[in-house]
N, C-alpha and C positions, 0 to 999 in steps of 0.2 A: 038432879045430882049437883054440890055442890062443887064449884070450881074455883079456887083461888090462883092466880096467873101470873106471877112474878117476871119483870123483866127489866133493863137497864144496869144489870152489875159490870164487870168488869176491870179491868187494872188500869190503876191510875197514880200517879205521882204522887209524895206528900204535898200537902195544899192543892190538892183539884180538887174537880166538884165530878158528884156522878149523881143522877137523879134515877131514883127507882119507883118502879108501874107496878102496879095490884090490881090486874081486872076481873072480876067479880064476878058468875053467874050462878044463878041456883039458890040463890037467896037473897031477902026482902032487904039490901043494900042501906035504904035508910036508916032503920034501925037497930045500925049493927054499929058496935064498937069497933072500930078497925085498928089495928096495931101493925107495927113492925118489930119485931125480934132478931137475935142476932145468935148466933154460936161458934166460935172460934176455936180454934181445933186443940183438945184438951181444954176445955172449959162448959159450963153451965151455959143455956140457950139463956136469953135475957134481954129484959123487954128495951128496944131503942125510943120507941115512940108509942103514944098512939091517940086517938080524936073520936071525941064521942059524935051520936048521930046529931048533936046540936053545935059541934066543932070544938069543944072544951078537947085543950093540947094537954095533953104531959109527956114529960121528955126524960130520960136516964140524966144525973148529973155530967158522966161525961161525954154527952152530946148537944149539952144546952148552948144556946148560941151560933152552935155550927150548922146541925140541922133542924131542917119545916117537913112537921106531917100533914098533908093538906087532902082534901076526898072535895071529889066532882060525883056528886049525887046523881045525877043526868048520863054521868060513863061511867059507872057503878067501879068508879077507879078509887083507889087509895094513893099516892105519892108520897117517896120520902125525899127531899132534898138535901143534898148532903156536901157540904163545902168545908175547904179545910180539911182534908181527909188526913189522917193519920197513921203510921203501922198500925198504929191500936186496933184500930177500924177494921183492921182485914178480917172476916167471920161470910158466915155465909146467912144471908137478911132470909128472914121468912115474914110473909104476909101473915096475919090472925083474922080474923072477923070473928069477935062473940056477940051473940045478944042478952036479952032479958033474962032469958029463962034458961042462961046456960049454955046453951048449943056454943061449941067451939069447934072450929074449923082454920085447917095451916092449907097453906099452899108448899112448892117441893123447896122453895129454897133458890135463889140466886147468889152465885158467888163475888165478893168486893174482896179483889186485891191491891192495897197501898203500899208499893215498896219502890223504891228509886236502882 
């Protein structure tokens, strides 16, 4: 069964940092795409990040610079680091993992609040 495990959201000032966990089980971790997604309330889910099984980064334009999508293959973890946070940012982050052949799998979602 496959598990995606979201954790580290929370409310936070503009410009702080919050770092968010993806822990993994139920699938071959290497070779899986891992992403972060975001969906803000009345809007489209949308991809923030995400790092191939060989570490190749892509980022949404407005999160370049501020956050690192980073995967520890050994703790079948994903990480998104996220500094500089903004109101914009408030959405609720979902873990992805796809692979080769298709198979896609979300985890439930952790909530990022930025408001002062």
């Amino acid at each position: 069964q496959v598990q995606l495990v979201e954790s580290g959201g929370g409310s936070v000032q503009p410009g702080g940092s919050l770092r968010l966990s993806c822990a993994s089980s139920g699938i071959i971790f290497s070779i899986y795409t891992m992403g972060w997604y975001r969906q803000a309330p009345g809007k489209q889910r949308e991809l923030v990040a995400d790092i191939t099984p060989g570490g190749n980064t892509n980022y949404a334009d407005s999160v370049k610079g501020r956050f690192t999508i980073s995967r520890d293959n050994a703790k079948n973890t994903v990480y998104l680091q996220m500094n500089s946070l903004k109101p914009e940012d408030t959405a609720v982050y979902y873990c992805n993992g796809k692979n080769q052949w298709g198979k896609n799998d979300w985890g439930k979602g952790t909530l990022v609040t930025v408001s002062s």
